[in-house]
PQR file of N, CA, C, O and H, with PARSE charges and radii, in Angstrom:
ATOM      1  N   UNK A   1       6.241  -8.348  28.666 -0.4000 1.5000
ATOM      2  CA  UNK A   1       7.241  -7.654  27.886 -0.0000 2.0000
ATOM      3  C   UNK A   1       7.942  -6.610  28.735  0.5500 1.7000
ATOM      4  O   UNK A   1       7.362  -6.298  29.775 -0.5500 1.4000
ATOM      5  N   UNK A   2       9.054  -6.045  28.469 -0.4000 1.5000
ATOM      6  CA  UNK A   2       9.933  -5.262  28.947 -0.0000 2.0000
ATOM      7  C   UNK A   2       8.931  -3.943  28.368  0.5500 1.7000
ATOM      8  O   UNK A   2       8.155  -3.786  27.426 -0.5500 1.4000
ATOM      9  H   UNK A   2       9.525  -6.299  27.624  0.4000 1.0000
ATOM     10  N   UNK A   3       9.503  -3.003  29.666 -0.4000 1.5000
ATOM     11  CA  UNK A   3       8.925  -1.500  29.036 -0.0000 2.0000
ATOM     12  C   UNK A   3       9.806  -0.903  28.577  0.5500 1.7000
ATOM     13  O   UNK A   3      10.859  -0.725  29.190 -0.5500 1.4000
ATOM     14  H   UNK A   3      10.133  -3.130  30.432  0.4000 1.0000
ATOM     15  N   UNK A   4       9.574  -0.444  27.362 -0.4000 1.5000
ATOM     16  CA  UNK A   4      10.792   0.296  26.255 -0.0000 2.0000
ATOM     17  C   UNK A   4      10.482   1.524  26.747  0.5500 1.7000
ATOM     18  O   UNK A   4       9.342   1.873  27.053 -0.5500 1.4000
ATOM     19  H   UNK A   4       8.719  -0.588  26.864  0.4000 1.0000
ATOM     20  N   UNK A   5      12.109   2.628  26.889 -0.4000 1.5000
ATOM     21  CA  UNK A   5      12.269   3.328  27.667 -0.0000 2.0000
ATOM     22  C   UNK A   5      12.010   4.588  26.051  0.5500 1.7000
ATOM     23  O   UNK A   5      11.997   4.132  24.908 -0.5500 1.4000
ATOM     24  H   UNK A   5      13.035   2.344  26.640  0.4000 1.0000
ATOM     25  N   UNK A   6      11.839   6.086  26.344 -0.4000 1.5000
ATOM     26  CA  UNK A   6      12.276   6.816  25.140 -0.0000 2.0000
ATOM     27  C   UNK A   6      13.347   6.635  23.885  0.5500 1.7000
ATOM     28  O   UNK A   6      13.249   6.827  22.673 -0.5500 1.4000
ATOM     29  H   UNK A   6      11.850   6.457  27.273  0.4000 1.0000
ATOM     30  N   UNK A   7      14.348   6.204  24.694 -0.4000 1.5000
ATOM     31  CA  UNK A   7      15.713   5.956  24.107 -0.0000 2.0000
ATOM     32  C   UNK A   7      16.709   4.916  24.052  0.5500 1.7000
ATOM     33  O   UNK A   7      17.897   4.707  24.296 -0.5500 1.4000
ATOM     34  H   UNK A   7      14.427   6.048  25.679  0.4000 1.0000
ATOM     35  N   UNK A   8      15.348   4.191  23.482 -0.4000 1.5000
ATOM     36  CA  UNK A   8      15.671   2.831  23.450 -0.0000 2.0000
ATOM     37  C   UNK A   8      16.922   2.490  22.129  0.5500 1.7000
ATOM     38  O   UNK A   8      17.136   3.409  21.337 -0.5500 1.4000
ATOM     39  H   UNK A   8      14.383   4.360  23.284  0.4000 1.0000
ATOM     40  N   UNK A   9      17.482   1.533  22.005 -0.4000 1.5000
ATOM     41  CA  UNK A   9      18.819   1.220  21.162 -0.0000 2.0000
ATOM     42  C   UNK A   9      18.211  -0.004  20.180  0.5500 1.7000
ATOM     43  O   UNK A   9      18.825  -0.949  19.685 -0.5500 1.4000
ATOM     44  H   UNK A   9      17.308   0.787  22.648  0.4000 1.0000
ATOM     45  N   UNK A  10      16.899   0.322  20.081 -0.4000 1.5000
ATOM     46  CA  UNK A  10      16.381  -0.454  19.029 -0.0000 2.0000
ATOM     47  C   UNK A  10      15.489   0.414  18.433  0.5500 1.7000
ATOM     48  O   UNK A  10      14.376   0.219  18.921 -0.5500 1.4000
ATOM     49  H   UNK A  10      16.400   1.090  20.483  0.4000 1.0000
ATOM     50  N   UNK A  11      15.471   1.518  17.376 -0.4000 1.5000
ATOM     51  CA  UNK A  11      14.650   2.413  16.663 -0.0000 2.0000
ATOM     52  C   UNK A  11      15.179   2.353  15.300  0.5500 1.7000
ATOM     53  O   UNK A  11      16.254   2.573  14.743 -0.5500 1.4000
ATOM     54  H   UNK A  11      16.375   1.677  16.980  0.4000 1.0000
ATOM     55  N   UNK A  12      13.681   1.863  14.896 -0.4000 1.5000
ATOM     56  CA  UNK A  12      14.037   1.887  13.344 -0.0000 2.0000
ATOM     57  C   UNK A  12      12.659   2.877  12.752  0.5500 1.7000
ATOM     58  O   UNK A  12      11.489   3.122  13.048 -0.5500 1.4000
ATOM     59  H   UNK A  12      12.807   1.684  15.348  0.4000 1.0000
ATOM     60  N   UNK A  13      13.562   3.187  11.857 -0.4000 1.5000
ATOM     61  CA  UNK A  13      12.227   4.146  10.690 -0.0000 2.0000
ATOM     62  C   UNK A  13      12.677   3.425   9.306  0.5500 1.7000
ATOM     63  O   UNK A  13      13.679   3.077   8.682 -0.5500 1.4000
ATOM     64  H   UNK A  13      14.512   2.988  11.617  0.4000 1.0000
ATOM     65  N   UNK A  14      10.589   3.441   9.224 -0.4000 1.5000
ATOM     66  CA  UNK A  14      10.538   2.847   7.540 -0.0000 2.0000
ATOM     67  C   UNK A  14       9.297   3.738   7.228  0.5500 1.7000
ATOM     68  O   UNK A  14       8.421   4.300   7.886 -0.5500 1.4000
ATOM     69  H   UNK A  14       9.774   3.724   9.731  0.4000 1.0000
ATOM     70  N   UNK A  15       9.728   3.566   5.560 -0.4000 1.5000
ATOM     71  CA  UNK A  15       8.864   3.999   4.776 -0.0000 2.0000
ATOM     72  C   UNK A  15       7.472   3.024   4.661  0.5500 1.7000
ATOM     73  O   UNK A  15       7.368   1.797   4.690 -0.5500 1.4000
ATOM     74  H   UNK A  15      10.440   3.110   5.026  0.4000 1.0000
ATOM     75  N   UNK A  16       6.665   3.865   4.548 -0.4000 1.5000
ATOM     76  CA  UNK A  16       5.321   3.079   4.122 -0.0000 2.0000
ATOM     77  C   UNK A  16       4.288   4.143   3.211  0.5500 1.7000
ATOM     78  O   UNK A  16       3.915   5.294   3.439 -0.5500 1.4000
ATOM     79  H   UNK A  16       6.749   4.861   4.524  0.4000 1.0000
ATOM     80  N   UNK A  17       4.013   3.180   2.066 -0.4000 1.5000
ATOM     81  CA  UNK A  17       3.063   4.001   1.502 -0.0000 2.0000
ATOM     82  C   UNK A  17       2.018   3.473   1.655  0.5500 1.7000
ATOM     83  O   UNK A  17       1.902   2.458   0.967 -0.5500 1.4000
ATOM     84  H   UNK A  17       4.316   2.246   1.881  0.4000 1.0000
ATOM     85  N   UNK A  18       1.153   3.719   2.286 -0.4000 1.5000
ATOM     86  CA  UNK A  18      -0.972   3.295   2.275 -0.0000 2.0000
ATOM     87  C   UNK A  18      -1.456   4.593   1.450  0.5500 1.7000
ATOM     88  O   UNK A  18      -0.984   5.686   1.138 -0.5500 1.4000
ATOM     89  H   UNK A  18       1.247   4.543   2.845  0.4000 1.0000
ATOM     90  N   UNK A  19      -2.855   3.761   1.235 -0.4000 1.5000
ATOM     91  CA  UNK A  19      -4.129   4.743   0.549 -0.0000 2.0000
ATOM     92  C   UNK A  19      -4.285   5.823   1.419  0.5500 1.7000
ATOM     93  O   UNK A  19      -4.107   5.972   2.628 -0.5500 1.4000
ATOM     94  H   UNK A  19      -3.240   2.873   1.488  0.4000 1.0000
ATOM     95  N   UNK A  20      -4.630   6.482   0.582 -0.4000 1.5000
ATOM     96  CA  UNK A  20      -5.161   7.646   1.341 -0.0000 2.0000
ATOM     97  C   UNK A  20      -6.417   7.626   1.839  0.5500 1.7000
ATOM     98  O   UNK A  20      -6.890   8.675   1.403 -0.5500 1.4000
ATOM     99  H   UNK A  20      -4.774   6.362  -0.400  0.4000 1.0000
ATOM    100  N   UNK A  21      -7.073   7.207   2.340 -0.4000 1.5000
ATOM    101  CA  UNK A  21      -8.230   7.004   3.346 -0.0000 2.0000
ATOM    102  C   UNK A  21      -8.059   6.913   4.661  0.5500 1.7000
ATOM    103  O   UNK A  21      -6.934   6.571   5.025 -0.5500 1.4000
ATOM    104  H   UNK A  21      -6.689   6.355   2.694  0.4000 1.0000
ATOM    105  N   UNK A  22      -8.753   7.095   5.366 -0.4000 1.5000
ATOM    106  CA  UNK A  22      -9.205   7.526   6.890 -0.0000 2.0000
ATOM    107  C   UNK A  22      -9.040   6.263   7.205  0.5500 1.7000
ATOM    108  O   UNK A  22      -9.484   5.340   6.521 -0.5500 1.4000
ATOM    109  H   UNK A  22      -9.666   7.373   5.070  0.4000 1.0000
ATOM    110  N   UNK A  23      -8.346   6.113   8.332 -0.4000 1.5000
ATOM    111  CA  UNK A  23      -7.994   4.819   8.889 -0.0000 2.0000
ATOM    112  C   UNK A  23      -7.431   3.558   8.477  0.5500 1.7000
ATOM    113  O   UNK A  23      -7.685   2.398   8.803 -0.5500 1.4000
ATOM    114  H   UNK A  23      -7.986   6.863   8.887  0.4000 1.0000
ATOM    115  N   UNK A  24      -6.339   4.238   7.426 -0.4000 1.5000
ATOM    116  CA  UNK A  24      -4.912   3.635   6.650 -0.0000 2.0000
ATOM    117  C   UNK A  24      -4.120   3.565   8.054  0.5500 1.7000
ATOM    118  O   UNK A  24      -3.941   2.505   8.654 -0.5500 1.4000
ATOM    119  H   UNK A  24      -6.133   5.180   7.161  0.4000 1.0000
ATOM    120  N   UNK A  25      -3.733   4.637   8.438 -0.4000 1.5000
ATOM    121  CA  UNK A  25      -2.500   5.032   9.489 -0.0000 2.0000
ATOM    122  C   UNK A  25      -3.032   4.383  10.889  0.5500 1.7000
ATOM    123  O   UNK A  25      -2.357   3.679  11.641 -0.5500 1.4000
ATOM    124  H   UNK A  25      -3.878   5.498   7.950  0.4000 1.0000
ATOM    125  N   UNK A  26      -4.002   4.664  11.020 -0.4000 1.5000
ATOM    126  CA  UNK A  26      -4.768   3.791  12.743 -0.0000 2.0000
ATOM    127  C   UNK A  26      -4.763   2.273  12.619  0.5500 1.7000
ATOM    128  O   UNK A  26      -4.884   1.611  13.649 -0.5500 1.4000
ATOM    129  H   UNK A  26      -4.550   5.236  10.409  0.4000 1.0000
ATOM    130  N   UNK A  27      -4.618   1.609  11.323 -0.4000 1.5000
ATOM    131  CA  UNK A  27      -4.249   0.183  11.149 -0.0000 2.0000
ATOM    132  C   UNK A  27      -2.884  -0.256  11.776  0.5500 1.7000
ATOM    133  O   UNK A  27      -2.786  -1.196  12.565 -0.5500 1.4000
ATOM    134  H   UNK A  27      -4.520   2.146  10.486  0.4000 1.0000
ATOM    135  N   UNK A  28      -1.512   0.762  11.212 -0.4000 1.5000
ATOM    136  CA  UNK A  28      -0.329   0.979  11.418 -0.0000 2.0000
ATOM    137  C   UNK A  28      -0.179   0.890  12.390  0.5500 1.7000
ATOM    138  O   UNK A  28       0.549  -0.035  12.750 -0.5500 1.4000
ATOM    139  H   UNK A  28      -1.591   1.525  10.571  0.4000 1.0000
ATOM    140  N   UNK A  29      -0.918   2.016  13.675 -0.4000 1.5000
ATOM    141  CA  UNK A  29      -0.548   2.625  14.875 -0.0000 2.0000
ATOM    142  C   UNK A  29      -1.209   1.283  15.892  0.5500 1.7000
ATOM    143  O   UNK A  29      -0.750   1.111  17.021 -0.5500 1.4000
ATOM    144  H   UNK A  29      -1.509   2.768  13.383  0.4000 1.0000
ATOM    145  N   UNK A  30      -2.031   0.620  15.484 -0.4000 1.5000
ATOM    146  CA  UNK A  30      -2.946  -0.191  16.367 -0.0000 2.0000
ATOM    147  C   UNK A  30      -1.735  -1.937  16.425  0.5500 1.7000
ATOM    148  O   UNK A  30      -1.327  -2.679  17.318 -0.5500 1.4000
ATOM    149  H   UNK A  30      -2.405   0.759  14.567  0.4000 1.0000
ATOM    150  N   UNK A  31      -1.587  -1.857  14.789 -0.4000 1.5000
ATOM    151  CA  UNK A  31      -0.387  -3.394  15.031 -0.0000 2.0000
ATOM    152  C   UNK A  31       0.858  -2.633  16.082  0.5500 1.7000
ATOM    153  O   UNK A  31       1.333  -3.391  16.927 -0.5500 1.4000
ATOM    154  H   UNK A  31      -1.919  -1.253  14.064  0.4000 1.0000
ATOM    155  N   UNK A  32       1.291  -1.456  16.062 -0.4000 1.5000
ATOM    156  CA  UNK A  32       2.872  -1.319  16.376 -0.0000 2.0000
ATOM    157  C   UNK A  32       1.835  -1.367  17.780  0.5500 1.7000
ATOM    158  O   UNK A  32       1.856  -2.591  17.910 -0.5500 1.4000
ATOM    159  H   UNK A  32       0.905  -0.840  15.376  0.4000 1.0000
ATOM    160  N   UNK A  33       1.143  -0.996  18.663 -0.4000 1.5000
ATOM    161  CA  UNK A  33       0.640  -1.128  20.023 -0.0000 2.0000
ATOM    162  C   UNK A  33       0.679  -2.515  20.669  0.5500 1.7000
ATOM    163  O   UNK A  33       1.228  -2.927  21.691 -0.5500 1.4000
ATOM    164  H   UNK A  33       1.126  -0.002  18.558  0.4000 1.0000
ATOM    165  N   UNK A  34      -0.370  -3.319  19.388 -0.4000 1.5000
ATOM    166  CA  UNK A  34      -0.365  -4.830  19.978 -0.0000 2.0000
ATOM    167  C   UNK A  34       1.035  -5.327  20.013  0.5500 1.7000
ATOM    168  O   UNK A  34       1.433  -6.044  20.931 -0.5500 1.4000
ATOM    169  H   UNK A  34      -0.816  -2.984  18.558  0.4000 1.0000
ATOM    170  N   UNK A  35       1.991  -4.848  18.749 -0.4000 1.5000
ATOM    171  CA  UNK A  35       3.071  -5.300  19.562 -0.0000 2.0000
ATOM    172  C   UNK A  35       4.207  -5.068  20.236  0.5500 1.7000
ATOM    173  O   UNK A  35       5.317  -5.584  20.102 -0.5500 1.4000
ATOM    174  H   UNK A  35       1.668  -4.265  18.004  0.4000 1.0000
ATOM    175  N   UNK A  36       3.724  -4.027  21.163 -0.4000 1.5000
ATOM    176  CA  UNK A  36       4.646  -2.940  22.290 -0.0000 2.0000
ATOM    177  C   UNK A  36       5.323  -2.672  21.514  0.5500 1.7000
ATOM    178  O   UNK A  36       6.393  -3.217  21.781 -0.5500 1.4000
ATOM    179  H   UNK A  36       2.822  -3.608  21.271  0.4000 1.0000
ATOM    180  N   UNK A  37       5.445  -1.772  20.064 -0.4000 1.5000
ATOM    181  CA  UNK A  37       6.903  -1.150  20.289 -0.0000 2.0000
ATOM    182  C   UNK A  37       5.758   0.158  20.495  0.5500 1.7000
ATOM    183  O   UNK A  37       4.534   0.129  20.624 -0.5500 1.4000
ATOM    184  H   UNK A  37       4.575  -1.329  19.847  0.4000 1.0000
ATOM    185  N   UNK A  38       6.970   1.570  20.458 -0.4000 1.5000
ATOM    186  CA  UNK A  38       7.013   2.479  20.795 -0.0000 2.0000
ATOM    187  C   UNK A  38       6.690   3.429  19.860  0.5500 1.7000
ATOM    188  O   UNK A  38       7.723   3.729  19.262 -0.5500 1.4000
ATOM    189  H   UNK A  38       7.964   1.594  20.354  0.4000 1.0000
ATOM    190  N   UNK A  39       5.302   4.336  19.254 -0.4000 1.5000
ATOM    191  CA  UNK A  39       5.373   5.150  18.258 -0.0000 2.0000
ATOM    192  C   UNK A  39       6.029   6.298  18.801  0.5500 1.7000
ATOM    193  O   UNK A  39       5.746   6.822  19.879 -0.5500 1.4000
ATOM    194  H   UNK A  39       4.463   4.092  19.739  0.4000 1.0000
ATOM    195  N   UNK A  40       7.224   6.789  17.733 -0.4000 1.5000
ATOM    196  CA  UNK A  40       7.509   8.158  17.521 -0.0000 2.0000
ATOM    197  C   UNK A  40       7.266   8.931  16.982  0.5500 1.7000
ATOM    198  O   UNK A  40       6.333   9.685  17.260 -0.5500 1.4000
ATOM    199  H   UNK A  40       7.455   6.364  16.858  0.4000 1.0000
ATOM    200  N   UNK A  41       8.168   9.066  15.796 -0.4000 1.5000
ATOM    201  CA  UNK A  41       7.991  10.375  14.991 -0.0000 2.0000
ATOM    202  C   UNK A  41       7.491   9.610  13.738  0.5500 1.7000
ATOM    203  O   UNK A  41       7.954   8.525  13.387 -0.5500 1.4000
ATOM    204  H   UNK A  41       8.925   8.454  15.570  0.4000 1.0000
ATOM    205  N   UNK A  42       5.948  10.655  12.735 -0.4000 1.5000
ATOM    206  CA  UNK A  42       5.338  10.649  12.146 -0.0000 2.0000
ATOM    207  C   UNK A  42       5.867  11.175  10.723  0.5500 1.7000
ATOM    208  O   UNK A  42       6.105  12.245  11.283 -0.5500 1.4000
ATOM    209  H   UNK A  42       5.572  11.536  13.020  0.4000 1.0000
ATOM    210  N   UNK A  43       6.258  11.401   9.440 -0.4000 1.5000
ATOM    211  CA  UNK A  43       6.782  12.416   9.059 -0.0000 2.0000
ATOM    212  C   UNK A  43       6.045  11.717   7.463  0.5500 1.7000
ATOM    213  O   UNK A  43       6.188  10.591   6.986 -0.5500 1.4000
ATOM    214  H   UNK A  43       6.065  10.532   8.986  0.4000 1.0000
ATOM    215  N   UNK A  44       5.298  12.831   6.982 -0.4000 1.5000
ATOM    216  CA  UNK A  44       4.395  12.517   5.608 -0.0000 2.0000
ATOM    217  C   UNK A  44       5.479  13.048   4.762  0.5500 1.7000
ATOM    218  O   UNK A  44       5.921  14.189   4.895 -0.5500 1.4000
ATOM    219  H   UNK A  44       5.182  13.745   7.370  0.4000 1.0000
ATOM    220  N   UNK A  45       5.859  12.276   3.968 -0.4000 1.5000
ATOM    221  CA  UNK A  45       6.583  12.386   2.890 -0.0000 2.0000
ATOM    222  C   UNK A  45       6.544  12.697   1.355  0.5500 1.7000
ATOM    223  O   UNK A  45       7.463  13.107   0.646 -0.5500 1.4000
ATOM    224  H   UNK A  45       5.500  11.349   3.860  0.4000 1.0000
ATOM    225  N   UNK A  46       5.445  12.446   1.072 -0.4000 1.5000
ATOM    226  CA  UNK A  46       4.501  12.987   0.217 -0.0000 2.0000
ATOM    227  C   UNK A  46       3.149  12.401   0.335  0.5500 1.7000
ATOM    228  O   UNK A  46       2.899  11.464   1.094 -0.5500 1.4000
ATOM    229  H   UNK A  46       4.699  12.114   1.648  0.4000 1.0000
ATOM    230  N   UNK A  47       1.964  13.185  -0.719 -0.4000 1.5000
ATOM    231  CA  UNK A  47       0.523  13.004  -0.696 -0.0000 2.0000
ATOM    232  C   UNK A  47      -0.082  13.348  -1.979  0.5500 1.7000
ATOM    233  O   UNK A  47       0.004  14.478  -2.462 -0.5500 1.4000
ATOM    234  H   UNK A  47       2.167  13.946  -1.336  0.4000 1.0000
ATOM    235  N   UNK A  48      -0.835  12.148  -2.659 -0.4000 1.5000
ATOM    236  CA  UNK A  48      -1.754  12.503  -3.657 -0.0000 2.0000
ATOM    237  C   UNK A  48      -3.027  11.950  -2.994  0.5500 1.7000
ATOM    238  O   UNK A  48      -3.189  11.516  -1.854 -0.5500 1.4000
ATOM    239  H   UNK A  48      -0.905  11.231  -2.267  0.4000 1.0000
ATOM    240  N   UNK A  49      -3.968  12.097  -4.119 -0.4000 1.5000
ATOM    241  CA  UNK A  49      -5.355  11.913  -3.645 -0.0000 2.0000
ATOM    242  C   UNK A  49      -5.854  10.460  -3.021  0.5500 1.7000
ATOM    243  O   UNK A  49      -6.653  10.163  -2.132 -0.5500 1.4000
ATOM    244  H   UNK A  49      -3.836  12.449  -5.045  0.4000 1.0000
ATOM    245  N   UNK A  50      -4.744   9.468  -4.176 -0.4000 1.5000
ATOM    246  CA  UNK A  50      -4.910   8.288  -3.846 -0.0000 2.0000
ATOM    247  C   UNK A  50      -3.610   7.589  -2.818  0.5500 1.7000
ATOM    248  O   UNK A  50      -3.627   6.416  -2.445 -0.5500 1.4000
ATOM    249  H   UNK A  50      -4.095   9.709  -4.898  0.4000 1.0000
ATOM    250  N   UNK A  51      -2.514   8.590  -2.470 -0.4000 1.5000
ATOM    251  CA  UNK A  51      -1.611   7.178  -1.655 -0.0000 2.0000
ATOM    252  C   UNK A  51      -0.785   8.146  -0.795  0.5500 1.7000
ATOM    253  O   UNK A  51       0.080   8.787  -1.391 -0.5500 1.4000
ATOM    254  H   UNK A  51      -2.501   9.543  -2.773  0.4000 1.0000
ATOM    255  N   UNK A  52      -0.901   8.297   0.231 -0.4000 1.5000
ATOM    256  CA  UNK A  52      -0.184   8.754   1.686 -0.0000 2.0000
ATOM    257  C   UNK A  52       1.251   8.160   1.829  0.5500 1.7000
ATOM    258  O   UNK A  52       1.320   7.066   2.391 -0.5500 1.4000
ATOM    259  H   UNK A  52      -1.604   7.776   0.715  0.4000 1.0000
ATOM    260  N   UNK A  53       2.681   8.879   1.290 -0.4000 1.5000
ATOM    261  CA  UNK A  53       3.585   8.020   2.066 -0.0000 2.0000
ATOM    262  C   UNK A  53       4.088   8.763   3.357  0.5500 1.7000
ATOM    263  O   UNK A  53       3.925   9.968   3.553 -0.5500 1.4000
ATOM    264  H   UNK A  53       2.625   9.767   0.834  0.4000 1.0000
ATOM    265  N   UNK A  54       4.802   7.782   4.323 -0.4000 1.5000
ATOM    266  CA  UNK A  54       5.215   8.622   5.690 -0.0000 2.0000
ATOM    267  C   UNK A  54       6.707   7.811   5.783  0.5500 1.7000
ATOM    268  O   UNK A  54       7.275   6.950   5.111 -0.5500 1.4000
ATOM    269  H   UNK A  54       4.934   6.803   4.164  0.4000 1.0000
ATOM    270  N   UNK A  55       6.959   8.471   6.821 -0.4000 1.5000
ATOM    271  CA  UNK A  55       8.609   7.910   7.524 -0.0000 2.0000
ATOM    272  C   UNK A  55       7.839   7.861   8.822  0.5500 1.7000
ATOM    273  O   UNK A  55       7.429   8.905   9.329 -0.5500 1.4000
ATOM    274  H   UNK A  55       6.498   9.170   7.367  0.4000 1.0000
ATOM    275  N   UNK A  56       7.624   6.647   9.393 -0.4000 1.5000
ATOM    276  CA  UNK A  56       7.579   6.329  10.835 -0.0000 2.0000
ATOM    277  C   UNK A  56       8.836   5.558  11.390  0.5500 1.7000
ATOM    278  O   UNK A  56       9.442   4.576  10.963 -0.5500 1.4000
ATOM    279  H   UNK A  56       7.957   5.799   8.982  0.4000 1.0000
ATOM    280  N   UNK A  57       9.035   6.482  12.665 -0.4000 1.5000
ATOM    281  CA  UNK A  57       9.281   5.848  13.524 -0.0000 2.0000
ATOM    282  C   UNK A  57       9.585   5.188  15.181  0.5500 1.7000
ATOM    283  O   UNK A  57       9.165   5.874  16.112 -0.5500 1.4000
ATOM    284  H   UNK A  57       8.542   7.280  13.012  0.4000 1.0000
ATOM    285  N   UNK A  58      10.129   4.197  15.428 -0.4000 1.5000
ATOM    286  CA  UNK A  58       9.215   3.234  16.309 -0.0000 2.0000
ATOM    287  C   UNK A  58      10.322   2.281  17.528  0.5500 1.7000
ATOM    288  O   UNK A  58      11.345   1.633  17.310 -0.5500 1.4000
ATOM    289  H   UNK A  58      10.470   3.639  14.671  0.4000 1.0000
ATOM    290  N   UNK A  59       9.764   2.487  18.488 -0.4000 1.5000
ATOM    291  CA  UNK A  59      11.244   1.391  19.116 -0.0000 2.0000
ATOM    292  C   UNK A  59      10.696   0.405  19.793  0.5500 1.7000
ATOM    293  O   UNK A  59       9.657   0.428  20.452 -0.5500 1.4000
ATOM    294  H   UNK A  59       8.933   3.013  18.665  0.4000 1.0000
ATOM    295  N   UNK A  60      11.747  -0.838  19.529 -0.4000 1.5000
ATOM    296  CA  UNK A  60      11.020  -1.957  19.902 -0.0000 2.0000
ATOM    297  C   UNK A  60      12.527  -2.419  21.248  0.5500 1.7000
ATOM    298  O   UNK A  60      13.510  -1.804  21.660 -0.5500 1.4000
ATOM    299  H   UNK A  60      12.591  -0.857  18.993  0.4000 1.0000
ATOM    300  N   UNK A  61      12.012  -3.615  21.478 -0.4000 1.5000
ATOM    301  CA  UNK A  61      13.154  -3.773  22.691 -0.0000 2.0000
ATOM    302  C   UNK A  61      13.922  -4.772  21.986  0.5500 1.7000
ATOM    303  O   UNK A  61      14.730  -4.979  22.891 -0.5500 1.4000
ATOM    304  H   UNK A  61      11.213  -4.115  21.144  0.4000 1.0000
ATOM    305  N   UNK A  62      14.335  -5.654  20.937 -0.4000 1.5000
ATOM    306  CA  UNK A  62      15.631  -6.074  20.522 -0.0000 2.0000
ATOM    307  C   UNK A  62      15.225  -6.267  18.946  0.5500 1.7000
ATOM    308  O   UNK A  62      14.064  -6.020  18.617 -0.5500 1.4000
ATOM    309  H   UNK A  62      13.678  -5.486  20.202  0.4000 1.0000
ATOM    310  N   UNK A  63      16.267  -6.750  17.880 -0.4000 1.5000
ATOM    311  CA  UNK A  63      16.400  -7.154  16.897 -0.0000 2.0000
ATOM    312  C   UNK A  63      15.331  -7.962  16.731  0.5500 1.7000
ATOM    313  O   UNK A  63      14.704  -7.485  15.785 -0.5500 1.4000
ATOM    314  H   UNK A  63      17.209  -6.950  18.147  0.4000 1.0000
ATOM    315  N   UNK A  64      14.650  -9.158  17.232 -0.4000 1.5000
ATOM    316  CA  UNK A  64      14.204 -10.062  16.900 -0.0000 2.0000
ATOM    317  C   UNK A  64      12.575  -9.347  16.602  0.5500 1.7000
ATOM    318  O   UNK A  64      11.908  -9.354  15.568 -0.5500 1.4000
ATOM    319  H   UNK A  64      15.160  -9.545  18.001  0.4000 1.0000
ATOM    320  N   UNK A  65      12.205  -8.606  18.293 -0.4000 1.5000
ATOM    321  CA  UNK A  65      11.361  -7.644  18.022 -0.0000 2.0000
ATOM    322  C   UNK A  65      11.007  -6.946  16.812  0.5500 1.7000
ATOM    323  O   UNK A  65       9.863  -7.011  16.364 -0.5500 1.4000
ATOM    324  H   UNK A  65      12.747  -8.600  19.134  0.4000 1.0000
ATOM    325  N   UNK A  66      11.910  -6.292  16.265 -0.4000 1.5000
ATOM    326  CA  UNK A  66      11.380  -5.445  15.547 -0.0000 2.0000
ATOM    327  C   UNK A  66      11.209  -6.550  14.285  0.5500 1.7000
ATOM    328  O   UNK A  66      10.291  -6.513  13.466 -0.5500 1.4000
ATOM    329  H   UNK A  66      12.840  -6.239  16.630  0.4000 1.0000
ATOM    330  N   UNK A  67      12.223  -7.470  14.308 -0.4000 1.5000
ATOM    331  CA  UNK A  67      11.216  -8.761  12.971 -0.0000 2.0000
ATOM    332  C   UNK A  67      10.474  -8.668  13.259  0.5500 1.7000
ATOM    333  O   UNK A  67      10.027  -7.817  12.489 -0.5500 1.4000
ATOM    334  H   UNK A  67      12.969  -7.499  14.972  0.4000 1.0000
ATOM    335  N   UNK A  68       9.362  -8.997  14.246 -0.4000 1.5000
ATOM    336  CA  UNK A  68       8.381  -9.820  13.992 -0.0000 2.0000
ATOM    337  C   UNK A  68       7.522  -8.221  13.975  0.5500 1.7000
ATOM    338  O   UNK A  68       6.421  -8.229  13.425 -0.5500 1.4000
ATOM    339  H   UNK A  68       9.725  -9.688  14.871  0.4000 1.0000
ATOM    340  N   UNK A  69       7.714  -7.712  14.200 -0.4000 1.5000
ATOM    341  CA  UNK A  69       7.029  -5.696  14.245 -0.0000 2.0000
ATOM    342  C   UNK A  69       6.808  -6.046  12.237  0.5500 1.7000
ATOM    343  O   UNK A  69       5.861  -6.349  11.510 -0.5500 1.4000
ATOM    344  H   UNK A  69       8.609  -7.706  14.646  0.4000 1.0000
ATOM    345  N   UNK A  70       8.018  -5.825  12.082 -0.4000 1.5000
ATOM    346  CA  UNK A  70       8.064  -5.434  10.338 -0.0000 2.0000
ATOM    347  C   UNK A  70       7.204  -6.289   9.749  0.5500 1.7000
ATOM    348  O   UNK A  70       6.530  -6.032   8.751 -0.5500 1.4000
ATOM    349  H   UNK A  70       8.787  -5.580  12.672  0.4000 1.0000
ATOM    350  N   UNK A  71       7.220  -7.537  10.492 -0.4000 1.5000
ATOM    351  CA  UNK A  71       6.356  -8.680   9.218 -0.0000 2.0000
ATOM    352  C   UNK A  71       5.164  -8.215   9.665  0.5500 1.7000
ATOM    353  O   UNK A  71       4.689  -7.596   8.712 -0.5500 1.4000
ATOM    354  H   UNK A  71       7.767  -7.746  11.303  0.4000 1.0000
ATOM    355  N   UNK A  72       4.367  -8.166  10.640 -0.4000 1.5000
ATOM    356  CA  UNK A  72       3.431  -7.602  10.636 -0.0000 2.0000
ATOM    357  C   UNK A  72       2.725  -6.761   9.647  0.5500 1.7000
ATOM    358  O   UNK A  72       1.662  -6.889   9.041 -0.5500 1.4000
ATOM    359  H   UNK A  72       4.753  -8.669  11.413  0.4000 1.0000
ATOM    360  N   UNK A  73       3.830  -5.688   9.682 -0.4000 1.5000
ATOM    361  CA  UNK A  73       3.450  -4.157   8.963 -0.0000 2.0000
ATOM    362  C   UNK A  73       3.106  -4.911   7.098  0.5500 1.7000
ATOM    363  O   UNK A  73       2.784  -4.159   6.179 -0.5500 1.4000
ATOM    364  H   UNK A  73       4.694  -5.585  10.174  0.4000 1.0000
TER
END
């Protein structure tokens, strides 16, 4: 794979809501690794006891990339 630079021209942010339990978000962070994109910015959007939402986001190196990133997620 190509190494995605900081400022890459493929960054997308999405919403995701998971449970609130310990190692919801390290599921997230571990698929976007296996598939090289790039974690950025983290941003918790709201929180109850039971469901964590965030704004991540992530850069991948083209369009097609970040398909196959999203279906993952």
């Amino acid at each position: 794979m190509t190494e995605i630079g900081p400022y890459s021209n493929y960054r997308l942010t999405i919403r995701l809501q998971l449970a609130n339990k310990p190692g919801m978000f390290a599921k997230v962070a571990a698929v976007l690794a296996e598939e090289g994109a790039n974690l950025g910015a983290v941003d918790i959007v709201s929180a109850t006891a039971d469901c964590m939402v965030r704004d991540v986001t992530f850069d991948v190196q083209s369009e097609t990339h970040g398909e196959k990133v999203l279906a993952r997620l």
